[in-house]
C-alpha positions as CSV (number, residue, x, y, z in Angstrom):
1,X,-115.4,-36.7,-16.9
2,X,-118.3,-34.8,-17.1
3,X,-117.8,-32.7,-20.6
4,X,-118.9,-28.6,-20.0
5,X,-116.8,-28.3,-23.8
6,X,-117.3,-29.4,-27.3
7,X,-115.4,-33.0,-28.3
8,X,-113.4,-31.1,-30.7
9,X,-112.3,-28.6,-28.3
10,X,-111.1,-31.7,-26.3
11,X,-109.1,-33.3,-28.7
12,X,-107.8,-29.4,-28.9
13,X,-106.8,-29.1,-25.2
14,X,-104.7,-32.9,-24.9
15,X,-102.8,-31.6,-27.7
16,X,-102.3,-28.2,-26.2
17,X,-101.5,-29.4,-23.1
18,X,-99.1,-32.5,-23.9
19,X,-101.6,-35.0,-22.1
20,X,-101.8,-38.1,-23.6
21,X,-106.0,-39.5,-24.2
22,X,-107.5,-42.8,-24.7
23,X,-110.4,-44.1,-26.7
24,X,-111.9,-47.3,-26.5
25,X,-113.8,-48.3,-29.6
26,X,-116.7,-51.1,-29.7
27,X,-117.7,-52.6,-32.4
28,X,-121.0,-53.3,-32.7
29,X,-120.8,-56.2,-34.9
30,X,-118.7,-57.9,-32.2
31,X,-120.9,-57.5,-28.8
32,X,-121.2,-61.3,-28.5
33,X,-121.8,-61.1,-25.1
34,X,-123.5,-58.0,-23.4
35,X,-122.2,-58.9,-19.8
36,X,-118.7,-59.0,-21.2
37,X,-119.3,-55.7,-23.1
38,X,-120.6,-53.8,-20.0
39,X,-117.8,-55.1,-17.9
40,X,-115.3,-53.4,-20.4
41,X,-117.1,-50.2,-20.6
42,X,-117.0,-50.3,-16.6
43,X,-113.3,-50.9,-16.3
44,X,-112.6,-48.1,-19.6
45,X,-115.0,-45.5,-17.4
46,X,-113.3,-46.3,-14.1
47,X,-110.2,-45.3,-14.9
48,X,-110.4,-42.7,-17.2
49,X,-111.2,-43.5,-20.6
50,X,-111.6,-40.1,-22.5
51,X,-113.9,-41.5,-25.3
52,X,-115.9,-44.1,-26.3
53,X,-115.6,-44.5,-30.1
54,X,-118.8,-46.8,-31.7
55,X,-118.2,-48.1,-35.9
56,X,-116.9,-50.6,-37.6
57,X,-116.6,-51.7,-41.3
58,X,-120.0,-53.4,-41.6
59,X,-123.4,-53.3,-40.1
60,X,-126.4,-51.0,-39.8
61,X,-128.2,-48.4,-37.1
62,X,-130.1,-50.9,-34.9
63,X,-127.0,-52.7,-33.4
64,X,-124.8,-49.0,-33.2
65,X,-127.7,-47.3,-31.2
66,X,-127.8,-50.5,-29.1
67,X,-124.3,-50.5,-28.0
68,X,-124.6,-46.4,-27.6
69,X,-127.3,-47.1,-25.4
70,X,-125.4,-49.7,-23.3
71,X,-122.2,-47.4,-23.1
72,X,-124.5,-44.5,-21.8
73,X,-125.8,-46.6,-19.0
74,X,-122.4,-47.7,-17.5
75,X,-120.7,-45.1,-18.6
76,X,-122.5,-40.9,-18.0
77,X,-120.1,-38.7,-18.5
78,X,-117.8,-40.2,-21.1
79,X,-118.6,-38.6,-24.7
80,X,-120.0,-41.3,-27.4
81,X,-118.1,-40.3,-30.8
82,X,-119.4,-42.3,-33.8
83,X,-116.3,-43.8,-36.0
84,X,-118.9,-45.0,-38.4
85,X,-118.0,-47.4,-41.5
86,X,-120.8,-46.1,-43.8
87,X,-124.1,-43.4,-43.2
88,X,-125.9,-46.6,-42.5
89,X,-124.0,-46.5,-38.8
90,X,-124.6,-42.4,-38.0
91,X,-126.9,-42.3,-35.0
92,X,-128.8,-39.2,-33.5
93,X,-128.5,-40.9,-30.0
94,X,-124.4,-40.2,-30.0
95,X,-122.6,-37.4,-28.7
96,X,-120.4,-36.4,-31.7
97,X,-119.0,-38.0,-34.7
98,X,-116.1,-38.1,-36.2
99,X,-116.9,-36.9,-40.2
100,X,-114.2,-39.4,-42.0
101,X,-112.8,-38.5,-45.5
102,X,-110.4,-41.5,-46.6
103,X,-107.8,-39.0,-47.8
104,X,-105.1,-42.0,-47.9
105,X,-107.1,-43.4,-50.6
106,X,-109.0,-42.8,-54.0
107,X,-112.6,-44.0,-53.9
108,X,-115.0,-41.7,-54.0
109,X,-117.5,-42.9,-52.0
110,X,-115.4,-42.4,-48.7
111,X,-113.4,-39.2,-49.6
112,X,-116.3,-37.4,-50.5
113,X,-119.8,-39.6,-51.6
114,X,-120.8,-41.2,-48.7
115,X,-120.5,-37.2,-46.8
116,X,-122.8,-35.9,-49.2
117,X,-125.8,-38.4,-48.8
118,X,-125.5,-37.5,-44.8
119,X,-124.9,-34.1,-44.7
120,X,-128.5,-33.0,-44.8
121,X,-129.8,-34.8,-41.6
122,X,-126.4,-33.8,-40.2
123,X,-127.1,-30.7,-40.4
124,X,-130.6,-31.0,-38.5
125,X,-128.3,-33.0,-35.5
126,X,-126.9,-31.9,-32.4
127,X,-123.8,-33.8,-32.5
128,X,-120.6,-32.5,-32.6
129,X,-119.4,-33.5,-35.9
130,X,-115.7,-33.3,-36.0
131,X,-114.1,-33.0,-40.1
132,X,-111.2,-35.9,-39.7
133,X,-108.5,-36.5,-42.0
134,X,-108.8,-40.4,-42.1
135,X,-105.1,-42.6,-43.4
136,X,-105.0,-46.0,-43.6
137,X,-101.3,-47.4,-43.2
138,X,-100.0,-51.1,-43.6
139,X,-100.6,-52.7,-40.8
140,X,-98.9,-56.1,-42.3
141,X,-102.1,-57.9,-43.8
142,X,-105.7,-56.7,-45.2
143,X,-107.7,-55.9,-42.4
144,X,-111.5,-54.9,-42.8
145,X,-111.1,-51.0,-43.6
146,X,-108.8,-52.1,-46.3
147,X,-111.1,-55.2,-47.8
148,X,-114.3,-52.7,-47.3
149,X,-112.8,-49.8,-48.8
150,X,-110.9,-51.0,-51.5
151,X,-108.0,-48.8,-50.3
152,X,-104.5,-49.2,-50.5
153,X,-103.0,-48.5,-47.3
154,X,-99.8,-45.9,-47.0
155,X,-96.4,-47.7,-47.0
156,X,-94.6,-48.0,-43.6
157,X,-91.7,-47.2,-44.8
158,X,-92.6,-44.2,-46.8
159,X,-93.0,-41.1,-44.1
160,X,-92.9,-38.4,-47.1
161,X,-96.7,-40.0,-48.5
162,X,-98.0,-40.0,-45.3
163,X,-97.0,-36.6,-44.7
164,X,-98.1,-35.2,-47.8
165,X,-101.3,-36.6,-47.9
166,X,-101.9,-35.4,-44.0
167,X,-100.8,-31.4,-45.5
168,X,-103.1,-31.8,-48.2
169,X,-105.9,-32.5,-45.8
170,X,-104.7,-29.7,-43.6
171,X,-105.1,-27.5,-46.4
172,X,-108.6,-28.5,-46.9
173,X,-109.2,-27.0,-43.2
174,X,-110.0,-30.9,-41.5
175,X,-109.8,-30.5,-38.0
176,X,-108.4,-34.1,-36.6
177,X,-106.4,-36.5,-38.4
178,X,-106.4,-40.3,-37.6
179,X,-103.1,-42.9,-38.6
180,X,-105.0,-46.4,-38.3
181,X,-103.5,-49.7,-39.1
182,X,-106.8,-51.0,-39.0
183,X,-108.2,-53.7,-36.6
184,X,-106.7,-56.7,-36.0
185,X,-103.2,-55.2,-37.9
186,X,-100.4,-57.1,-37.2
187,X,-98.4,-54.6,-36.5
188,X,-99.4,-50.5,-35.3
189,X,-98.8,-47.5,-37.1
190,X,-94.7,-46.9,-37.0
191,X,-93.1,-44.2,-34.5
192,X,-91.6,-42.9,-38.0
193,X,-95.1,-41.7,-39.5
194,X,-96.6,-40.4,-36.7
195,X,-93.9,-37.9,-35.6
196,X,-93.3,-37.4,-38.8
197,X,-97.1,-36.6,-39.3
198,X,-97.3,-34.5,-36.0
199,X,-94.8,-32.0,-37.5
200,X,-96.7,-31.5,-40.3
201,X,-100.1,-31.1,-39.1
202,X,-99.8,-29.3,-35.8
203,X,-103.3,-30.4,-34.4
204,X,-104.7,-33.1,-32.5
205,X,-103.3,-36.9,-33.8
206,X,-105.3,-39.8,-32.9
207,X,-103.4,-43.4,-33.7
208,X,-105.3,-46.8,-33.3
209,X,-104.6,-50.7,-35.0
210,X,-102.4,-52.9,-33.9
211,X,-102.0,-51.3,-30.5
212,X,-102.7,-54.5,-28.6
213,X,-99.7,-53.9,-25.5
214,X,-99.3,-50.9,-23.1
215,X,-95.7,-50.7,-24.8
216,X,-97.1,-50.1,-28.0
217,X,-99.4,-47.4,-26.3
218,X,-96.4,-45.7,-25.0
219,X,-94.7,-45.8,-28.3
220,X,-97.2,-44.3,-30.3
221,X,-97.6,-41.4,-27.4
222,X,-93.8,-41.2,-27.2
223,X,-93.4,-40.6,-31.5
224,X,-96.5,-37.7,-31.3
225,X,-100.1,-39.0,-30.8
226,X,-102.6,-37.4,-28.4
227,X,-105.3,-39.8,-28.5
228,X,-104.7,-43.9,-28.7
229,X,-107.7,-45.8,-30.1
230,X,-107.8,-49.4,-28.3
231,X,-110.4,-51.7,-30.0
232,X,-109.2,-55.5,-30.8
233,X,-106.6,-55.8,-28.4
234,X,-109.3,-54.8,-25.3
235,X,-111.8,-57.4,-26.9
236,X,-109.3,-59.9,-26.7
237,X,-107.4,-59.0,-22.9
238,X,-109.7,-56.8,-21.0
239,X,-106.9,-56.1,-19.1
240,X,-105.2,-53.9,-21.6
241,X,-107.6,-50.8,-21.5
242,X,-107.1,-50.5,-17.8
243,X,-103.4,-50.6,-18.5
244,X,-103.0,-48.6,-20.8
245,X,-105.4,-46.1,-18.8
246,X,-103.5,-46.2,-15.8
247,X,-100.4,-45.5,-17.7
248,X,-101.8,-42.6,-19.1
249,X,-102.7,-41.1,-15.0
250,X,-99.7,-41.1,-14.1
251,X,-97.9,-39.7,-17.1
252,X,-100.7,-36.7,-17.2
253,X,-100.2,-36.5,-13.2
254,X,-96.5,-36.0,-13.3
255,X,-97.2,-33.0,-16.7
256,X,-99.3,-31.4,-13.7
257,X,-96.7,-31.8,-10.9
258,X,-93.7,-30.1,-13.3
């Protein structure tokens, strides 16, 4: 996919258009094996990955603008969106970045702190820095967002929070909004809060944690998302991303055939 549009204005045309997008995000932290790294950015780029999302909870510039590098060299034409943990993880050498505010939770330093020590050299960048409406749910046990953050996640079974807290950061004017249950969650965001979520916020919904099976791909499509973030699950079965890709094909094929 070779991009002739800003990132945001392609989060902007899956939602407009009903297709459904996939991001594959790499943690730095665990590239334990480059071979096995490049052979999943390979696989992701081959059939159709839409973006490659680079973060994680912990670590620092020198292994994020390594992997960037290694996703740029097997993969040209897919954009390179930072998901970073901290402003320790922003990198020049990306395409865009997604500018998180934790607006699920009530530290400071993620809804607002961490923003302002980055802004300046943000501001000197030419990436295309995205303002995201970032909400933790329960994902069934503390994953590393929650532990780092010191954030308690949204209940599951509690649609109205989540839904109010996604208004209030659509009043604030943020452009995406992202429902993660975190890696490793033991189970994904429910089909309850992100259609409920969709109503409310109109725009572009990206959903990742806990989707570790191409069912659970197609559920969180099927409730409202436009974007699935696949990170653990891939690690683990390499298999899934190309699964869950080719899924995606033929559903966005058959939109084009109606």
């Amino acid at each position: 996919m070779v991009r002739n549009s800003s990132i945001l204005e392609q989060f902007n045309a899956l939602k407009k258009s009903g297709k459904k997008g996939v991001a594959l995000l790499i943690d730095p932290e665990k590239i334990h094996s480059q071979s096995g790294t490049k052979g999943l950015i390979r696989s992701a780029s081959k059939y159709g990955v839409d973006f490659f999302f680079v973060g994680g909870s912990i670590g620092g510039i020198k292994l994020v603008d390594e992997t960037i590098r290694l996703i740029k060299v097997e993969s040209r034409d897919v954009p390179v969106v930072l998901f970073p943990g901290n402003m320790m993880q922003v990198s020049q050498n990306a395409d865009g970045l997604l500018f998180l505010s934790l607006i699920s939770g009530r530290n400071p330093d993620l809804l607002i702190g961490q923003h302002v020590l980055a802004a300046p050299s943000l501001s000197k960048s030419n990436l295309d820095i995205m303002p995201t409406g970032y909400m933790l749910v329960d994902g069934g046990g503390i994953t590393s967002v929650q532990y780092i953050s010191q954030t308690v996640p949204l209940p599951q079974n509690k649609p109205e929070l989540a839904v109010a807290t996604a208004l209030a950061g659509k009043f604030l004017g943020l452009s995406l909004f992202y429902l993660d249950a975190g890696s490793g969650a033991h189970h994904p965001v429910s089909a309850q809060i992100i259609t409920a979520v969709k109503e409310a916020i109109g725009g572009p919904l990206i959903v990742g944690g806990g989707i570790n099976s191409e069912a659970k791909a197609r559920n969180a499509w099927e409730a409202g998302a436009d974007v699935v973030v696949i990170g653990n699950g891939a690690e683990k079965n390499p298999d899934l991303i190309t699964g869950v890709l080719q899924y995606a094909k033929i559903f966005n094929t058959s939109l084009n055939v109606n």
